[in-house]
BABAKE-83793 format. One record per residue: x, y, z of N, C-alpha, C in turn. Coordinates in nm, 4 decimals, decimal comma. Example, Ala and Ser with C-alpha at 12.3 -4.5 7.8 and 13.67 -1.06 7.14 Angstrom:
rec n.X->1,3190&n.Y->-0,5690&n.Z->0,7800&ca.X->1,2300&ca.Y->-0,4500&ca.Z->0,7800&c.X->1,3200&c.Y->-0,3300&c.Z->0,7800
rec n.X->1,2850&n.Y->-0,2250&n.Z->0,7080&ca.X->1,3670&ca.Y->-0,1060&ca.Z->0,7140&c.X->1,2900&c.Y->0,0030&c.Z->0,7870
***
This chain:
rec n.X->9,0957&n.Y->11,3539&n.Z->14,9089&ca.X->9,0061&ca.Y->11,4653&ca.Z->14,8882&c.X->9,0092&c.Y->11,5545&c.Z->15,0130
rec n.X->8,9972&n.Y->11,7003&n.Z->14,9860&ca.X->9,0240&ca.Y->11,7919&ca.Z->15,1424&c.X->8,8811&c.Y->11,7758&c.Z->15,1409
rec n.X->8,8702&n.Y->11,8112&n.Z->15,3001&ca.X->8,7322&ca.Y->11,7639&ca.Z->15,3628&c.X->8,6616&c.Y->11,8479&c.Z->15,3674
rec n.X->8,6718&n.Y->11,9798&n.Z->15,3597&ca.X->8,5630&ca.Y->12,1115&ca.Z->15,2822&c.X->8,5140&c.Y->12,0290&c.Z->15,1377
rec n.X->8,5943&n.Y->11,9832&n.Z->15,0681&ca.X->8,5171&ca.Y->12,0015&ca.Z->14,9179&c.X->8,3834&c.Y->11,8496&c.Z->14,9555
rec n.X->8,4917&n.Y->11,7040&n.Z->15,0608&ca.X->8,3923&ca.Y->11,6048&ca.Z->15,1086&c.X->8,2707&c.Y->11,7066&c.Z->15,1545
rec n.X->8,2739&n.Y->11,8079&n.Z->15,2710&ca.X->8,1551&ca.Y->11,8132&ca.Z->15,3087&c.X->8,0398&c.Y->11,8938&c.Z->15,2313
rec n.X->8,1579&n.Y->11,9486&n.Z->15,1113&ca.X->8,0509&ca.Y->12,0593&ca.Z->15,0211&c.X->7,9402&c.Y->11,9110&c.Z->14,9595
rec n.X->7,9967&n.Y->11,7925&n.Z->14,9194&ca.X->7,9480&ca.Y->11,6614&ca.Z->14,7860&c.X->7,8723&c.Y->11,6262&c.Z->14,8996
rec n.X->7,9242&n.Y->11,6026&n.Z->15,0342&ca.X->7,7614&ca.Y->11,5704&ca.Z->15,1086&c.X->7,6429&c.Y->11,6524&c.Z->15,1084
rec n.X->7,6886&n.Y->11,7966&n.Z->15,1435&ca.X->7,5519&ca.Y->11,8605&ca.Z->15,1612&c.X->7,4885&c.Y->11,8467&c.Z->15,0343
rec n.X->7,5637&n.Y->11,8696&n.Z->14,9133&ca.X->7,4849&ca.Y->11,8572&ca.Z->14,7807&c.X->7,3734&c.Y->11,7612&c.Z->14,7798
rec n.X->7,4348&n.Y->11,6408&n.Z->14,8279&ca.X->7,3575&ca.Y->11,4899&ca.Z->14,8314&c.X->7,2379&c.Y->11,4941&c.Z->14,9410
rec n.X->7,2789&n.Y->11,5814&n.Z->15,0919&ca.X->7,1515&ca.Y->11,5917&ca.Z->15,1096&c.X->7,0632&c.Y->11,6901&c.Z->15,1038
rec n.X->7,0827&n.Y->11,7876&n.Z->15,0335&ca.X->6,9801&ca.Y->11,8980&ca.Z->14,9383&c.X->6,9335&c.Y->11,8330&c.Z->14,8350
rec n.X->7,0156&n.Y->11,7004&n.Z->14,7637&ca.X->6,9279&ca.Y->11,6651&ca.Z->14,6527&c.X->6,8232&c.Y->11,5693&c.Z->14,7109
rec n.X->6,8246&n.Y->11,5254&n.Z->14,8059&ca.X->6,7609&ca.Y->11,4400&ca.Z->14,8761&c.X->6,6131&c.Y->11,5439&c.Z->14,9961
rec n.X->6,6292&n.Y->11,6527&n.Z->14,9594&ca.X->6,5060&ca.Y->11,7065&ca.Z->15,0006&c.X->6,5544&c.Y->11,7287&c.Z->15,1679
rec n.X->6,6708&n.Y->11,7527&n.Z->15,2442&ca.X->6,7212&ca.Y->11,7805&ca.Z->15,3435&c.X->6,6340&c.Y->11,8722&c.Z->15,4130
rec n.X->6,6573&n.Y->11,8954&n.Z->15,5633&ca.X->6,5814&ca.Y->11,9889&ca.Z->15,6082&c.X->6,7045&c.Y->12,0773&c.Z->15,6895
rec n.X->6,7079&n.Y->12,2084&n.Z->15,6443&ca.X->6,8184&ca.Y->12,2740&ca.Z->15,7222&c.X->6,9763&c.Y->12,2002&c.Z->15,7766
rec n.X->7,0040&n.Y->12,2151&n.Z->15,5942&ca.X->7,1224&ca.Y->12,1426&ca.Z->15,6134&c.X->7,2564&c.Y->12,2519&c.Z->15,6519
rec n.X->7,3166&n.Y->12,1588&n.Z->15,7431&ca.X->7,3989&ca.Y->12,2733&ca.Z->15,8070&c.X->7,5711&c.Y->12,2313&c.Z->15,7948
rec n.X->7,6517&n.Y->12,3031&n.Z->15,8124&ca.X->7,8012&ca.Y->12,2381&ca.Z->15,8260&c.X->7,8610&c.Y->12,3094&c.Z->15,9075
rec n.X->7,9317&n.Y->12,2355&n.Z->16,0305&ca.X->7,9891&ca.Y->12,3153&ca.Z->16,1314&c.X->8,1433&c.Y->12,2874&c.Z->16,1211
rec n.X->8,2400&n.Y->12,3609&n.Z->16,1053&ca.X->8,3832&ca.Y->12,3872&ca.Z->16,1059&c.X->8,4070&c.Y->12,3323&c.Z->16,2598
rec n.X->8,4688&n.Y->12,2753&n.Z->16,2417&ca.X->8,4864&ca.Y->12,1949&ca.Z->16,3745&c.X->8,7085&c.Y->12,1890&c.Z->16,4230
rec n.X->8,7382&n.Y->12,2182&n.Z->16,2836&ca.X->8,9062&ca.Y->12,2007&ca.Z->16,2882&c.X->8,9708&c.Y->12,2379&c.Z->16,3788
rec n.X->8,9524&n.Y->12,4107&n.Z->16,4533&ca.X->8,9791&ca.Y->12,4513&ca.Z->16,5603&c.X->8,9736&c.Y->12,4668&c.Z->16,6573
rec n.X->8,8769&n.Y->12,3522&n.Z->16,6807&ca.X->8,8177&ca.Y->12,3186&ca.Z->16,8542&c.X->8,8049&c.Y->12,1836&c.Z->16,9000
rec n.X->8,8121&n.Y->12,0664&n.Z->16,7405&ca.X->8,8365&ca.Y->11,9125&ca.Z->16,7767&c.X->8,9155&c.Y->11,8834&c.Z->16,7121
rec n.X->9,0081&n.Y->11,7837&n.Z->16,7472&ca.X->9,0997&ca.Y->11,6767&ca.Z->16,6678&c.X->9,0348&c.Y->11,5814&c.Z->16,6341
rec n.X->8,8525&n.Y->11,5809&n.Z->16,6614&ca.X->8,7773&ca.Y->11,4306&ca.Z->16,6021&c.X->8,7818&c.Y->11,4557&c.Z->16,4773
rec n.X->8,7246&n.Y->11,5751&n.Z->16,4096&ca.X->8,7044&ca.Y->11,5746&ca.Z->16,2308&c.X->8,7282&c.Y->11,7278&c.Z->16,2115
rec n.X->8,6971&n.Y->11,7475&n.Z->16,1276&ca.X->8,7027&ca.Y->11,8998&ca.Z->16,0244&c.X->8,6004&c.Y->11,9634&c.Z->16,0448
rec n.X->8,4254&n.Y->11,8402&n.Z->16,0213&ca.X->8,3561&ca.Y->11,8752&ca.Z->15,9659&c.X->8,2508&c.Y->11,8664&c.Z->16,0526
rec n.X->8,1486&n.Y->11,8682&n.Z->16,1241&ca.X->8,0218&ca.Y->11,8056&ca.Z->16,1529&c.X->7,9053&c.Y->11,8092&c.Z->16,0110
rec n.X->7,8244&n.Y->11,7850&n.Z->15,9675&ca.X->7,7114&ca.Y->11,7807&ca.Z->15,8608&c.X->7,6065&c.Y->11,7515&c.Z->15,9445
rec n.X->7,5045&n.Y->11,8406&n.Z->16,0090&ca.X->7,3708&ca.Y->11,8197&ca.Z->16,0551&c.X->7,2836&c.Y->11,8740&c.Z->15,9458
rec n.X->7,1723&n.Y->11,7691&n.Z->15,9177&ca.X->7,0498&ca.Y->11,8026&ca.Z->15,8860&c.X->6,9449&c.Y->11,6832&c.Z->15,9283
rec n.X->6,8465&n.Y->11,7322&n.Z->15,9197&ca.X->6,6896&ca.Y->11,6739&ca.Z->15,9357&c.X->6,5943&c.Y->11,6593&c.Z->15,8457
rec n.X->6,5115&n.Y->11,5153&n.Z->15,8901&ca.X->6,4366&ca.Y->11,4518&ca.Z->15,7604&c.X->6,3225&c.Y->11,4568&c.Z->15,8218
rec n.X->6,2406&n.Y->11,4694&n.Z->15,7397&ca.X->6,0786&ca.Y->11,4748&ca.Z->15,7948&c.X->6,0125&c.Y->11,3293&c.Z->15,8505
rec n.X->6,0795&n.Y->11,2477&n.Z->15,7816&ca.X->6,0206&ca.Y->11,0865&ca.Z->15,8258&c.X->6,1472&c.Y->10,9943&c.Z->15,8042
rec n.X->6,0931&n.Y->10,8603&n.Z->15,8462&ca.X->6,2700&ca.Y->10,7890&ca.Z->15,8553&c.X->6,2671&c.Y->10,7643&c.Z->15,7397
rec n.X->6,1467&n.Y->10,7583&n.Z->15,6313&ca.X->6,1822&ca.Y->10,6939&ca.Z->15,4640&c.X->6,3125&c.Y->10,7701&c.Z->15,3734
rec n.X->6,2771&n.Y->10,9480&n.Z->15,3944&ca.X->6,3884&ca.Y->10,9902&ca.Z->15,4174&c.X->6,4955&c.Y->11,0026&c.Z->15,4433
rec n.X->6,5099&n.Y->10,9775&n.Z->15,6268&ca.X->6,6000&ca.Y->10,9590&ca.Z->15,6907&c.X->6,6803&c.Y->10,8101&c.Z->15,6013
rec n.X->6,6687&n.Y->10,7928&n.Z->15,5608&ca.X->6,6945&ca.Y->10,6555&ca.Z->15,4931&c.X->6,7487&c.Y->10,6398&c.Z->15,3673
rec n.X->6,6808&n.Y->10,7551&n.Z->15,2535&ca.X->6,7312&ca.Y->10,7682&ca.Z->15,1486&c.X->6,8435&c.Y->10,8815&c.Z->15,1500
rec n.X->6,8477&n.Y->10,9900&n.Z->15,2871&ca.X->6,9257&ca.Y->11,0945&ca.Z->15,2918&c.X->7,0982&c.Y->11,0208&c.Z->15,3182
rec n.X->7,0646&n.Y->10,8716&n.Z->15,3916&ca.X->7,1694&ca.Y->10,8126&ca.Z->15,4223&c.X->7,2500&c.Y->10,7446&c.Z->15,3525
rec n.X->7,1481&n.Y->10,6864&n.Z->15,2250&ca.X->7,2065&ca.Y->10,5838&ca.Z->15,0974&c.X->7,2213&c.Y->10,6951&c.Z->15,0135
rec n.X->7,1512&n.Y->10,7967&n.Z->14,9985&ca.X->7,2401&ca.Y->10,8895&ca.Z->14,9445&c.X->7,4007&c.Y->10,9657&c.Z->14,9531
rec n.X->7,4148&n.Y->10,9908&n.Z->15,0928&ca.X->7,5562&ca.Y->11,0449&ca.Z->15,1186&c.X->7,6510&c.Y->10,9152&c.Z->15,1025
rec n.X->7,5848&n.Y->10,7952&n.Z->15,1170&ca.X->7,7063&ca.Y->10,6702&ca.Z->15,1265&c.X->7,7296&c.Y->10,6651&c.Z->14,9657
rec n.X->7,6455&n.Y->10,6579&n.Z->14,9066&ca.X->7,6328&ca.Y->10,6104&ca.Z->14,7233&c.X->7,7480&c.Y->10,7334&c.Z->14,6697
rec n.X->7,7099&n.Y->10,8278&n.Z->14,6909&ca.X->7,8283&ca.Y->10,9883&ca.Z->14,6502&c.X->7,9631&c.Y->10,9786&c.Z->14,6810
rec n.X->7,9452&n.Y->10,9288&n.Z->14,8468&ca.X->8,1146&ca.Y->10,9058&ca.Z->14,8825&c.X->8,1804&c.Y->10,7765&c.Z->14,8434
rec n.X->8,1123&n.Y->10,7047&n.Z->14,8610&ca.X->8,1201&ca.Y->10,5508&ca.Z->14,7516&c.X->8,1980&c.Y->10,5767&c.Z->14,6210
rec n.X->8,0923&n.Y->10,6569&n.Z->14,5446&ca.X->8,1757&ca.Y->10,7046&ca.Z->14,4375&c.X->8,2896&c.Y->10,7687&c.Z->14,4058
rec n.X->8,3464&n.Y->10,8394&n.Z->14,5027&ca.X->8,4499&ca.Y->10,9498&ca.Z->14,5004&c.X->8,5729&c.Y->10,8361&c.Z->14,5466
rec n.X->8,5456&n.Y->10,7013&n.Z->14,6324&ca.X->8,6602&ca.Y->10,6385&ca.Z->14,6394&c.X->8,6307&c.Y->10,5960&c.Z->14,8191
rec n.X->8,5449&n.Y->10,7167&n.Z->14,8689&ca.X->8,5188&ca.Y->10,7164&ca.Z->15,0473&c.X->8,4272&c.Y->10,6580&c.Z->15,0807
rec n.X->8,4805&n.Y->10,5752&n.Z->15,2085&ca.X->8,4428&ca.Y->10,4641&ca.Z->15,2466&c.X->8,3724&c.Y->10,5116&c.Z->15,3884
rec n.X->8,2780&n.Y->10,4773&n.Z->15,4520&ca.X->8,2773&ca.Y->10,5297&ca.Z->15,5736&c.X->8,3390&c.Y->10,4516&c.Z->15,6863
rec n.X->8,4289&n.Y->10,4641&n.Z->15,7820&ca.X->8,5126&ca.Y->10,4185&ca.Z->15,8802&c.X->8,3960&c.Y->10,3602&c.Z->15,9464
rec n.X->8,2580&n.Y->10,3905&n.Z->15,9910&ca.X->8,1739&ca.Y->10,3424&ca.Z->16,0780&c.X->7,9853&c.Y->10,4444&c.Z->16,0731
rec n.X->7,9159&n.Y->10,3689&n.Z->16,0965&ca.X->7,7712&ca.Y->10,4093&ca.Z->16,0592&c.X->7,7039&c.Y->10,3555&c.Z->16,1838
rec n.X->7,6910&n.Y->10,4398&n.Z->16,2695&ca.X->7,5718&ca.Y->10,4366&ca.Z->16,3873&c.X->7,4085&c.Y->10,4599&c.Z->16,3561
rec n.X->7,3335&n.Y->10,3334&n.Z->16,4297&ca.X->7,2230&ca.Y->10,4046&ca.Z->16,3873&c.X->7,1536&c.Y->10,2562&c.Z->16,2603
rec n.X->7,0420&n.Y->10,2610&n.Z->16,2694&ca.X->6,9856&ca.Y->10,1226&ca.Z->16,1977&c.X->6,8625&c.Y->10,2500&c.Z->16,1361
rec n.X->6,7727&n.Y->10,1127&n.Z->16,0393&ca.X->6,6845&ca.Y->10,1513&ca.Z->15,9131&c.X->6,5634&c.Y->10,2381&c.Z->16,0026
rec n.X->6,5943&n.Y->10,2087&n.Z->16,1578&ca.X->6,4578&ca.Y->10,2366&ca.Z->16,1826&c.X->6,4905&c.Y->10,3649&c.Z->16,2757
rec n.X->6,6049&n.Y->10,4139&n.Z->16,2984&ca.X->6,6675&ca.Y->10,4947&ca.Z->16,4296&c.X->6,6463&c.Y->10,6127&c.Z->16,3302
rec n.X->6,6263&n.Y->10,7087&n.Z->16,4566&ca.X->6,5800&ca.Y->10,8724&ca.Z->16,4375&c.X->6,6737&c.Y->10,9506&c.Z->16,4548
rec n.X->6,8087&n.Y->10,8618&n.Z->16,4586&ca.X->6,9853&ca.Y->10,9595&ca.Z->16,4524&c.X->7,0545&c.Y->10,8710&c.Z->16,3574
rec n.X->7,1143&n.Y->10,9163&n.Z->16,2721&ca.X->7,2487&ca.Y->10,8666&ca.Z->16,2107&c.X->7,3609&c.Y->10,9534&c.Z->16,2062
rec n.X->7,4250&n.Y->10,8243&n.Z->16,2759&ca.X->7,5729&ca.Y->10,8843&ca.Z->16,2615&c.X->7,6674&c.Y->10,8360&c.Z->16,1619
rec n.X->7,7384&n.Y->10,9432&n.Z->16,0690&ca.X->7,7953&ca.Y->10,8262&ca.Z->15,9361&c.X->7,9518&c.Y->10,8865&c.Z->15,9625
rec n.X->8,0326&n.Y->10,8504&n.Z->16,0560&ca.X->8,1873&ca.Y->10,8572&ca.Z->16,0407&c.X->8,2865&c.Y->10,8716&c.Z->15,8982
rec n.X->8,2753&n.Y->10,9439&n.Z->15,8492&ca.X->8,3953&ca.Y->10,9476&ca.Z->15,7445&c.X->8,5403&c.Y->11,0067&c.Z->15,7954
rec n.X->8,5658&n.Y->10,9855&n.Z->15,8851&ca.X->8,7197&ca.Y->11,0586&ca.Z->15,9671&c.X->8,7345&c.Y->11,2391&c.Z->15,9606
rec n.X->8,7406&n.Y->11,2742&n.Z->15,8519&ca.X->8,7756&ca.Y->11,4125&ca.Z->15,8673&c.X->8,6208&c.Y->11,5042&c.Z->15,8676
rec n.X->8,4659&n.Y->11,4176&n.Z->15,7742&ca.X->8,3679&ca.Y->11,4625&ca.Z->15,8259&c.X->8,2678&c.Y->11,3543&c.Z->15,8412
rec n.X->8,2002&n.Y->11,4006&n.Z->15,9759&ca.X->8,0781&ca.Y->11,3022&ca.Z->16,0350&c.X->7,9520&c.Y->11,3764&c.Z->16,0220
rec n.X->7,8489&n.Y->11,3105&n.Z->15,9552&ca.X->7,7426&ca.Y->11,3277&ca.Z->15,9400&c.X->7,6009&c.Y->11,3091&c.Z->16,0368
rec n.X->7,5534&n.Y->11,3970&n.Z->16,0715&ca.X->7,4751&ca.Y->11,3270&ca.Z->16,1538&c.X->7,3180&c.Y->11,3763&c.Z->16,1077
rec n.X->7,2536&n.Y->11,2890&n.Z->16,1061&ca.X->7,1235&ca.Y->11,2963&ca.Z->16,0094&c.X->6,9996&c.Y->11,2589&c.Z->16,1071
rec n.X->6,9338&n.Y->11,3582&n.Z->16,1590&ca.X->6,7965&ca.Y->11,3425&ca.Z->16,2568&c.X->6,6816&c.Y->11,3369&c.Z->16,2099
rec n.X->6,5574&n.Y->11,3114&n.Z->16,2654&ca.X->6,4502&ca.Y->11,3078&ca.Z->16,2453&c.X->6,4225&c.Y->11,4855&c.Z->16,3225
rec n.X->6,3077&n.Y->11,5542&n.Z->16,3250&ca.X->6,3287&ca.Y->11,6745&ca.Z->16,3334&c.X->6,3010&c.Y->11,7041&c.Z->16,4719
rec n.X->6,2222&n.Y->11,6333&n.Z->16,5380&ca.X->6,2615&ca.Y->11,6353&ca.Z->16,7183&c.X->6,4071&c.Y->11,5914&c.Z->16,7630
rec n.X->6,4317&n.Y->11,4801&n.Z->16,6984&ca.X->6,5974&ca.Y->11,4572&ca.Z->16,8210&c.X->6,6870&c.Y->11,5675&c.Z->16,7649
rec n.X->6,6722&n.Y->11,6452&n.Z->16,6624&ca.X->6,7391&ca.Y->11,7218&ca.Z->16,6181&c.X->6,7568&c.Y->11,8136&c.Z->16,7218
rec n.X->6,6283&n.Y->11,9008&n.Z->16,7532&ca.X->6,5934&ca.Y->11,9502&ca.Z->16,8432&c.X->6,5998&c.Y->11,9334&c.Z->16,9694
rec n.X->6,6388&n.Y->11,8115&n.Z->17,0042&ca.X->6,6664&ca.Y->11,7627&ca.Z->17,1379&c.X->6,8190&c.Y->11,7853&c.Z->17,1658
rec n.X->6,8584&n.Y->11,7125&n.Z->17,0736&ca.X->6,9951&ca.Y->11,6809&ca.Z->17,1027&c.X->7,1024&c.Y->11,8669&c.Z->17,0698
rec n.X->7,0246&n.Y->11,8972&n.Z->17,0159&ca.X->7,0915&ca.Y->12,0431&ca.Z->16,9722&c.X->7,2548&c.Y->12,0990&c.Z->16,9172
rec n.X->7,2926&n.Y->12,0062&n.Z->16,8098&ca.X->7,4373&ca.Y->12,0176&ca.Z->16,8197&c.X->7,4829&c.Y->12,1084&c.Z->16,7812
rec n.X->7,4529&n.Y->12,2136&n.Z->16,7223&ca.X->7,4853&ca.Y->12,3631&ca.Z->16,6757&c.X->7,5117&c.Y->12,4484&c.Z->16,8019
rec n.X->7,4268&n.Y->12,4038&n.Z->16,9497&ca.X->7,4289&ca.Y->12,5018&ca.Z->17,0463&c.X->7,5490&c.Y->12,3897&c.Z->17,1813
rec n.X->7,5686&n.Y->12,2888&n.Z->17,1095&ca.X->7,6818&ca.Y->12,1732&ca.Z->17,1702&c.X->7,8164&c.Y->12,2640&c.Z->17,0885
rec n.X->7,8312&n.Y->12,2592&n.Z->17,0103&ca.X->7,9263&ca.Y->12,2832&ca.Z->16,9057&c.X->7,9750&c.Y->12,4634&c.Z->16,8940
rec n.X->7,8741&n.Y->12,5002&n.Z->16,9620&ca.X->7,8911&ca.Y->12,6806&ca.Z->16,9289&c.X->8,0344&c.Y->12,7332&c.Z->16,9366
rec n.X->8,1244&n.Y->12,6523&n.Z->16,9554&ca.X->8,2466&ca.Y->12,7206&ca.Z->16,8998&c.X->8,2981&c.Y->12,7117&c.Z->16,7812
rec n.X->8,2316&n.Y->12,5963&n.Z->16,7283&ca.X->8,3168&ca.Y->12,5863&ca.Z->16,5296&c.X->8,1943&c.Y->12,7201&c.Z->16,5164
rec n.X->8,2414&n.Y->12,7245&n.Z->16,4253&ca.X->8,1976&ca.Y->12,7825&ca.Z->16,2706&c.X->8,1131&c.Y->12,6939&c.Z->16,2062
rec n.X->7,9434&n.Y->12,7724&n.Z->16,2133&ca.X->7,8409&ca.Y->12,7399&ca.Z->16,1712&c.X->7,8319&c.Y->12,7761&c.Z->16,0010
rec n.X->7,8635&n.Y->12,7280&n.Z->15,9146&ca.X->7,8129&ca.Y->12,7560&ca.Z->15,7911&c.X->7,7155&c.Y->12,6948&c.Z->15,7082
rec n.X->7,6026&n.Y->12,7378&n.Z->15,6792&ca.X->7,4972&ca.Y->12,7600&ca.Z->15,5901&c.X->7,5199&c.Y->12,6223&c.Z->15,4221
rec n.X->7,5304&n.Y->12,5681&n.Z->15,4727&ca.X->7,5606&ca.Y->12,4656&ca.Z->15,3538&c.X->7,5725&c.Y->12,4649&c.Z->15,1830
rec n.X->7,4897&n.Y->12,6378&n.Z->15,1697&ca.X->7,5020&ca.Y->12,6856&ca.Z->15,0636&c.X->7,6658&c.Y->12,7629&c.Z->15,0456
rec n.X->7,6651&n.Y->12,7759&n.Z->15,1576&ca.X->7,8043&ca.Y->12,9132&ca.Z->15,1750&c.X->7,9610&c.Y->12,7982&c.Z->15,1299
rec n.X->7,9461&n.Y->12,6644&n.Z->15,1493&ca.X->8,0752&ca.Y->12,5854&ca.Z->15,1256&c.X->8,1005&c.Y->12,6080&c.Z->15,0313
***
């Protein structure tokens, strides 16, 4: 699967999941780590939790496996490795802390609707 259409079936999954400013950063022309970054933010970890068994259950289905998943039931970051896109799913302060849109300001910020 090309990893635009992976990161379009994630954001879907976490907009259906009630996401908070879900974002996708083009990352192809400035890292050899992935394609993709996927930031968004959950209001509480119950969320944070279902936003995560959500993107795994979708890519699950499509055949994608995740290479590696940082981050436990109770942590206020997840990191979900799928190789060409990594997801990273905050609570809405470390979001804010950690700031990866203003880390990242050289990909290409797109609007998760715009994929």
């Amino acid at each position: 699967m090309e990893s635009r259409e992976m990161a379009k079936i994630v954001c879907k999954a976490l907009e259906d999941k009630k996401a908070i400013d879900v974002k996708a950063i083009d990352i192809s022309e400035v890292s050899v780590m992935a394609d993709y970054f996927i930031v968004a933010s959950a209001s509480n970890i119950n969320q944070l939790n279902a936003m995560q068994d959500e993107v795994d259950r979708v890519l699950y289905e499509q055949g994608i496996h995740a290479k590696s998943i940082e981050g436990n039931r109770q942590s206020t970051w997840v990191l979900m490795d799928y190789e060409d896109v990594i997801v990273h799913l905050f609570d809405e302060e470390d979001r804010l802390f950690y700031d990866l849109e203003r880390i990242w300001k050289d990909g290409v910020i797109i609007d998760a609707a715009d994929l």
